[in-house]
C-alpha positions as CSV (number, residue, x, y, z in Angstrom):
1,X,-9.5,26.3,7.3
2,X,-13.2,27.4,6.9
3,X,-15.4,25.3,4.7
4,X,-12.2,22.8,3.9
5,X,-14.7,20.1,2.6
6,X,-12.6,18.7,-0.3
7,X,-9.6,20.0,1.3
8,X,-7.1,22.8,0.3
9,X,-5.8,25.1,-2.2
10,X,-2.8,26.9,-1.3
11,X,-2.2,28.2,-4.6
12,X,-5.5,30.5,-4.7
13,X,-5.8,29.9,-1.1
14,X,-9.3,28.8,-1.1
15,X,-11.9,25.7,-0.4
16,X,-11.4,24.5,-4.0
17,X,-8.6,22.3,-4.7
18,X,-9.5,21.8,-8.5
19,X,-6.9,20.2,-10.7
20,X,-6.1,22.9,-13.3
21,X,-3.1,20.6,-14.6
22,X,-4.7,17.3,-15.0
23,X,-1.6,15.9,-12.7
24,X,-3.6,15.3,-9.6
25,X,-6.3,13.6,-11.1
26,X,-4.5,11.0,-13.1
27,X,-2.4,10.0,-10.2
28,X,-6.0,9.5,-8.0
29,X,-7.4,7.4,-10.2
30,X,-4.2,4.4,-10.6
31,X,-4.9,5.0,-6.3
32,X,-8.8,4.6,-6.2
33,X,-10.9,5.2,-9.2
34,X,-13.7,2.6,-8.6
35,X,-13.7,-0.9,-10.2
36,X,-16.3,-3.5,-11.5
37,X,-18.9,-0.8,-12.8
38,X,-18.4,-1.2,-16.1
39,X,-16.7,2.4,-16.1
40,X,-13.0,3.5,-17.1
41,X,-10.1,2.6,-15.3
42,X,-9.4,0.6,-11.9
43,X,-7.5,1.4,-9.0
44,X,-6.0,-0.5,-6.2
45,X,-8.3,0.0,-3.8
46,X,-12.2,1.2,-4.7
47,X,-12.7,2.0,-1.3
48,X,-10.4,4.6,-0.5
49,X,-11.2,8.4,0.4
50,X,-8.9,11.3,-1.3
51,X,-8.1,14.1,0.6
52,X,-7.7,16.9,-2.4
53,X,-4.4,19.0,-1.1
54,X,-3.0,21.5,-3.7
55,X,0.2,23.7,-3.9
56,X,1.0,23.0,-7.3
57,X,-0.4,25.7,-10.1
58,X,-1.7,24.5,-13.2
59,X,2.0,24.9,-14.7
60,X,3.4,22.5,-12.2
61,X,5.7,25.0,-10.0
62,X,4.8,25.5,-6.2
63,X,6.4,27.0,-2.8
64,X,8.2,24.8,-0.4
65,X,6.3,26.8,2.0
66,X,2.8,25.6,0.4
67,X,4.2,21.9,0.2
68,X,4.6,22.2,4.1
69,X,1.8,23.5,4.8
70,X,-0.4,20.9,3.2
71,X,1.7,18.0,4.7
72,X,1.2,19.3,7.8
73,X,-2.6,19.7,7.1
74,X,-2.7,16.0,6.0
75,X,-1.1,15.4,9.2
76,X,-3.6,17.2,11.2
77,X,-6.6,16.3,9.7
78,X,-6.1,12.9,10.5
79,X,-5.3,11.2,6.3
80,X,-3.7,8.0,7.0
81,X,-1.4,7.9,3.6
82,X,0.4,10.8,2.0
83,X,1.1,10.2,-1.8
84,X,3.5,12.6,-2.8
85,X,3.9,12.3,-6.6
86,X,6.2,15.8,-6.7
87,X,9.5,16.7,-5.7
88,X,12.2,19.7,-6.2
89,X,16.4,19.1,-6.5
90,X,16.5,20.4,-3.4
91,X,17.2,19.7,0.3
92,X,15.1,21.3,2.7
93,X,15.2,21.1,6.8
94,X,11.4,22.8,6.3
95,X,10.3,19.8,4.2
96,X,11.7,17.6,6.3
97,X,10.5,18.7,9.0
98,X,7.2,18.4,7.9
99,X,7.9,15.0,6.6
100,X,8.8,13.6,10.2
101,X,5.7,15.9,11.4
102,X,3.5,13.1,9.4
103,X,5.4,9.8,10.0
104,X,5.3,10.9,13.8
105,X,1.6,10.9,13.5
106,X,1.6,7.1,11.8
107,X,1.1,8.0,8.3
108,X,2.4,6.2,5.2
109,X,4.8,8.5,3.1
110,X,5.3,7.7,-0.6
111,X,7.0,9.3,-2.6
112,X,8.1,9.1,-6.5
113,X,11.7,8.9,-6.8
114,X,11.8,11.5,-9.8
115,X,12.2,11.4,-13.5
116,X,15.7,12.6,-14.5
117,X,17.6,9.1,-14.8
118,X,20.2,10.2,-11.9
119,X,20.4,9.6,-8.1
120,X,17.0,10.2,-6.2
121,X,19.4,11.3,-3.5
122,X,19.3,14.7,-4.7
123,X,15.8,15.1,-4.3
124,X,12.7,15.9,-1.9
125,X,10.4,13.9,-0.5
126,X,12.3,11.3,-2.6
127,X,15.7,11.4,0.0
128,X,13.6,11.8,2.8
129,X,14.3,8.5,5.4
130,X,10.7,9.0,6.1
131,X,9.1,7.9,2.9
132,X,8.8,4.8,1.0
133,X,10.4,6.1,-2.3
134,X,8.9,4.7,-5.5
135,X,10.9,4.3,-8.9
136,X,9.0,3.3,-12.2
137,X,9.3,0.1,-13.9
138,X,8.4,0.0,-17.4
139,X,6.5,-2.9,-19.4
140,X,9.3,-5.1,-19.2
141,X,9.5,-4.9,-15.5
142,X,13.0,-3.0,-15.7
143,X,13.4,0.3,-14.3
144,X,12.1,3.1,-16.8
145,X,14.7,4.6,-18.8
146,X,13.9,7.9,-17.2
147,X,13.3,6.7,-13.6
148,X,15.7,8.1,-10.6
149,X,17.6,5.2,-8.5
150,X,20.1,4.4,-6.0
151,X,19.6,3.6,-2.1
152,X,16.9,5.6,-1.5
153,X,14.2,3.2,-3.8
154,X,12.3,1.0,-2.1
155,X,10.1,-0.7,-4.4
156,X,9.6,-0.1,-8.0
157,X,6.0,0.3,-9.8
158,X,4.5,0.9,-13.5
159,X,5.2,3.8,-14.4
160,X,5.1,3.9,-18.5
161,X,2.2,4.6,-20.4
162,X,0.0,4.2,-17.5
163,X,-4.1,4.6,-18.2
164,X,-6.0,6.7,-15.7
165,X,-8.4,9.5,-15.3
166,X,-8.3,12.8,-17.2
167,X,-9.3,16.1,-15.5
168,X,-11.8,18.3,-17.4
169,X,-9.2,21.1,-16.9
170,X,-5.6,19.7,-18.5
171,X,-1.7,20.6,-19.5
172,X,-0.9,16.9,-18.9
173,X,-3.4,15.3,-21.7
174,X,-3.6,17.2,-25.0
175,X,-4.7,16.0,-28.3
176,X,-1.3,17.7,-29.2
177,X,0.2,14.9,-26.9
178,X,-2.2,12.3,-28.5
179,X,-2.3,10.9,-25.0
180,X,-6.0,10.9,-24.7
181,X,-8.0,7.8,-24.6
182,X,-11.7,8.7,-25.0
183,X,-13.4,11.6,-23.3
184,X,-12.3,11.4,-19.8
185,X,-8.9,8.8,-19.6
186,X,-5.3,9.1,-20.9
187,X,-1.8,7.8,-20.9
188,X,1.3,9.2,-19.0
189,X,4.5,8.1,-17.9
190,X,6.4,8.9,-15.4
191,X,7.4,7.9,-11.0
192,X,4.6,10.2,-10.5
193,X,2.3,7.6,-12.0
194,X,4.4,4.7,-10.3
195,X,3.8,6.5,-6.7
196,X,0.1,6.0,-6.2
197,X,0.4,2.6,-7.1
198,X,2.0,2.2,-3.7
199,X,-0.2,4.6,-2.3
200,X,-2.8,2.5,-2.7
201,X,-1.7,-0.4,-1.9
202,X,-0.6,0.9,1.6
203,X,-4.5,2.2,1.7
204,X,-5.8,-1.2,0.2
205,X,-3.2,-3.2,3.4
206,X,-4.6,-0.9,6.0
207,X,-8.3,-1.0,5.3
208,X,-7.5,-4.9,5.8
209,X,-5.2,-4.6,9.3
210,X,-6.0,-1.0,10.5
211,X,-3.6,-1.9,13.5
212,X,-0.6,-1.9,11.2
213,X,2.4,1.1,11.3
214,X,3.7,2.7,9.2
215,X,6.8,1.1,9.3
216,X,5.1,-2.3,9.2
217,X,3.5,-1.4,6.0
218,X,7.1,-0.3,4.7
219,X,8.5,-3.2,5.4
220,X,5.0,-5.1,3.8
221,X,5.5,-3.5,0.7
């Protein structure tokens, strides 16, 4: 793609992948906002770079298609840890597909295991062999009441009332909600917000051993 500095938007299908829902942005900062500069919120590693992918529009709904195509970008453009904080009741041989596309290349798949409280079977990227599928815990470290489960989990991670960044552009965060915290921070639940907790720690154990796989950093976590 020409001029593809921040990455992609497939919804608009242009150089400028940004977050119209407030969705993306929360779930960057629990992976990497920066910590120890007396700013905000922390996340699990500070180092980390974000490749900016979008197929979602700012009311949530997306192609399969346009989730393909920016798995497959990841892929290609060399992103070492996909963090996949969407999913659809679906099964899809295209998704798939694209899923084994990026584990083939060595990259870490998370994915949130979904929020309706059933079996994360039943669900993309969550069912997918590929990815490391993330349920939410809640402050009590049990699984959140709304959290998906059964063999497909992994590993659970907060995922109730969790503080992080708040896009300037937002459906997620509303003063309707009363979710905000501040100016630019606010609170939301959910496996999506569970996900890039993992996410980051996969990026926080590979900027320590580079030479790990991706299996060995499944089996890590």
């Amino acid at each position: 793609y020409i001029d593809d500095y921040y990455g992609w938007d497939w919804v608009n299908n242009d150089n400028d992948p940004m977050d119209d829902r407030g969705h993306g942005t929360h779930t960057v900062g629990t992976i990497g906002a920066i910590g120890n500069n007396g700013i905000g919120v922390v996340g699990v590693n500070w180092t980390t770079k974000i490749m900016a992918l979008k197929f979602l529009a700012s009311n949530g709904e997306g192609s399969l298609s346009g989730a393909v195509k920016a798995l497959l970008y990841a892929a290609d453009m060399g992103a070492k840890v996909s963090s996949n904080s969407w999913g659809c009741p679906c099964q899809s041989a295209i998704i798939e597909d694209a899923l084994k596309y990026e584990h083939d290349r060595g990259m870490v798949i998370v994915a949130a295991a979904g929020n309706d409280n059933v079996d994360a079977l039943g669900f993309l990227p969550a069912s997918s062999n590929y990815a490391i599928t993330v349920a939410a815990s809640d402050p009590n470290d049990l699984k959140a009441s709304f959290s998906n489960w059964g063999e497909k989990i992994e590993v659970a991670a907060p995922g109730v009332d969790i503080l992080s960044a708040k896009a300037a552009f937002n459906n997620i965060c509303t003063a309707a909600k009363g979710n905000i915290v501040g100016t630019n921070y606010c609170r939301v639940s959910g496996t999506s917000m569970a996900a890039p907790h993992v996410a980051g720690l996969a990026a926080l154990l590979l900027s320590k051993n580079p030479s790990l796989t991706n299996e060995e950093i499944r089996q890590i976590i």
